[in-house]
N, C-alpha and C positions, 0 to 999 in steps of 0.2 A: 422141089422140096424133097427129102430124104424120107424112105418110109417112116412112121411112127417107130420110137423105142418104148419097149412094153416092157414094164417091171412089174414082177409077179412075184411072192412070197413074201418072205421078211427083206426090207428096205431099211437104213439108216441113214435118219437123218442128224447134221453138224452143223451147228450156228458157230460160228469160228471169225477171227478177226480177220481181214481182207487185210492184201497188200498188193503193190501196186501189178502183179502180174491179173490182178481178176478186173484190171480197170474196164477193159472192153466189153464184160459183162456186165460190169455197173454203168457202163454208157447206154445199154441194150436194154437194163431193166429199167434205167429212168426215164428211156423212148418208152417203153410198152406202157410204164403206169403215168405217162404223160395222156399217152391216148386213152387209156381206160378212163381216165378224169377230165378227157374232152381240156385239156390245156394243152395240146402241143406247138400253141402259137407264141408260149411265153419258153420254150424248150432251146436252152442255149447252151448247151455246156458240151465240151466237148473230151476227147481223152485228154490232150495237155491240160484241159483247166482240173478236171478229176484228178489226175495224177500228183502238180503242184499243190493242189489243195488237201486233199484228204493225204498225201503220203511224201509229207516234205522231210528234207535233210537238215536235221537229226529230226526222227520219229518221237510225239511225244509221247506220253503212255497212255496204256486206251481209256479210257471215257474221262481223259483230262484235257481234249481238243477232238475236232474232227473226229467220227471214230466208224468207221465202216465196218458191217458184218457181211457176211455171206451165207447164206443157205444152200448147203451141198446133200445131195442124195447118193447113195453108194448103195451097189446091188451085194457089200460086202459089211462086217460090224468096222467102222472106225477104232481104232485108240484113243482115248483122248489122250488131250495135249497141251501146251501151255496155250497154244489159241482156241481150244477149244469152249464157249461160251454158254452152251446148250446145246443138247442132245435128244433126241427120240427116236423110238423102234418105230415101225410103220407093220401091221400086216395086210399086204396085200393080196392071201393067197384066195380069198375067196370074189376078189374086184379086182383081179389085175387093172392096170393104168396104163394108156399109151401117152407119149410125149413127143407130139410131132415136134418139137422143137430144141430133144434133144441133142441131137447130130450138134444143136449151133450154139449149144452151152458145153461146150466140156469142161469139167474144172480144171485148171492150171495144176492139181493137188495131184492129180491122176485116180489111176486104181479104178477106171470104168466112172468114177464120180460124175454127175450132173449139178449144175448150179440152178437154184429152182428161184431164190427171192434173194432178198438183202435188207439189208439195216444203215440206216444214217443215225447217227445220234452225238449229241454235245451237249458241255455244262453248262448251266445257266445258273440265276442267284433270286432266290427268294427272300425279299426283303423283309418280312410277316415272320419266315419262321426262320430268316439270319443262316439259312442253312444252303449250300448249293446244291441244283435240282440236277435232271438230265432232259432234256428237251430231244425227242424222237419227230426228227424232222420228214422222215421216210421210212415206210414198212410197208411191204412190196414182197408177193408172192406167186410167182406166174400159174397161168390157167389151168394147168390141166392139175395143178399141185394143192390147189386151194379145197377144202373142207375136209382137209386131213388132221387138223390139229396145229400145224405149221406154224400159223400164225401167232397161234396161245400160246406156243412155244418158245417162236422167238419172241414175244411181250414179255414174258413170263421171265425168261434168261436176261432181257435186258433189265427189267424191274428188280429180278433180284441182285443183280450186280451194284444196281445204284444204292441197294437196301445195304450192302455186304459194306461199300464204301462209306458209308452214314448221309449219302444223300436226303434231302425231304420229302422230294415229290418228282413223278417224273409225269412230263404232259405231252401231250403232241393235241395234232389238229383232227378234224375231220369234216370231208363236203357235207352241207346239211342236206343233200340230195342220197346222200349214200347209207339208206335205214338198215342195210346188212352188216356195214361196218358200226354205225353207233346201235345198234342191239349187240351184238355182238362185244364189244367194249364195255357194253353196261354190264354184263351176262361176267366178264370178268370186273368186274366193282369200280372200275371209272366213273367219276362224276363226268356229266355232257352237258360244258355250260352251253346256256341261251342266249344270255345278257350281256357277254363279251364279243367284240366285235375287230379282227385282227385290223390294225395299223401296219402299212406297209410304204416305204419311200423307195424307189428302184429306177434305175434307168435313167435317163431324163433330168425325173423329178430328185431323184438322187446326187446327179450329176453338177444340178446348181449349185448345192451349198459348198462344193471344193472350196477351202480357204477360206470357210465363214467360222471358223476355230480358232485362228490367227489373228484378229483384229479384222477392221473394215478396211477397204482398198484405200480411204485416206489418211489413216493412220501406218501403212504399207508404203504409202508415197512419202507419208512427211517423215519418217523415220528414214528414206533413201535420200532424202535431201540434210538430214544432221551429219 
């Protein structure tokens, strides 16, 4: 492994729209917080399914499908840009930070940049308040980057984007083993239900119902015999 890269000073950090050159990073961050959340037995996805999925031809516009962020660290101030979604200073001059793990994030962006976490996010529809939500399927911030801010950061950039576009509500999940992250969330004004219990069909169980949309298989046979 490559010595530690150590950032010291003022640091900028970029929550910025991904495209498909940062897929290898976003294959890399959803291995790492696969393992940090003790699932990496359910961990399928690969670059071609990331790439097809999150960054198809023609692009839709961001938080109207699929919508991937990126969190980039820079030893220099960014610009912002039209991808640019949220922003923060960092000062690290009195706690420099090593990052053993920069060497194997570089951002695609360049300019010395490191890629530190990411964002998944899509719309969903709230039927109560008639209005469509944004559903944050993943927020992910590698180790050595975590209790910077980072994270309030990027909630905060995606929250208000959904707020700018007239969304309702935006929600995501959380293990009920993980009391850092639901403090944490409360600490930023998240309700943390108890009494909702996620429904999930996948796999398998998913795979049965193909063709139960269409009618039954005998009404399929007797329509091929008129």
């Amino acid at each position: 492994m490559a010595a530690p890269t150590t950032f010291s000073g003022e640091v900028w950090a970029e929550l910025r729209l991904a495209d498909a050159r940062d897929v290898p990073h976003i294959y890399s961050l959803i291995h790492q917080m696969a393992e940090f959340e003790l699932l990496t037995d359910l961990f399928a996805a690969t670059h071609e399914l990331l790439t097809s999925t999150l960054f198809p031809t023609p692009q839709p516009a961001p938080f109207t499908s699929f919508t991937a962020l990126i969190l980039d660290l820079s030893p220099s101030p960014v610009p912002a840009s039209a991808d640019t979604v949220g922003s923060l200073r960092l000062d690290l001059a009195a706690s420099p930070l090593a990052d053993p793990e920069a060497a194997a994030f570089p951002s695609p962006r360049g300019g010395g940049r490191v890629t530190a976490g990411f964002v998944i996010c899509f719309p969903n529809y709230s039927t109560f308040l008639a209005k469509p939500g944004l559903y944050v399927e993943d927020i992910f911030v590698r180790a050595p980057w975590r209790r910077h801010g980072l994270g309030r950061m990027m909630l905060s950039a995606v929250a208000g984007r959904a707020a700018e576009i007239g969304m309702g509500r935006v929600e995501w999940c959380v293990l009920d083993w993980n009391q850092n992250a639901i403090d944490f969330y409360e600490q930023m004004g998240a309700e943390v239900f108890t009494k909702w219990r996620i429904c999930r069909l996948t796999g398998p169980a998913l795979d049965k119902y193909k063709g139960t949309g269409s009618g039954s298989q005998e009404e399929k046979d007797a329509g091929k015999a008129e």
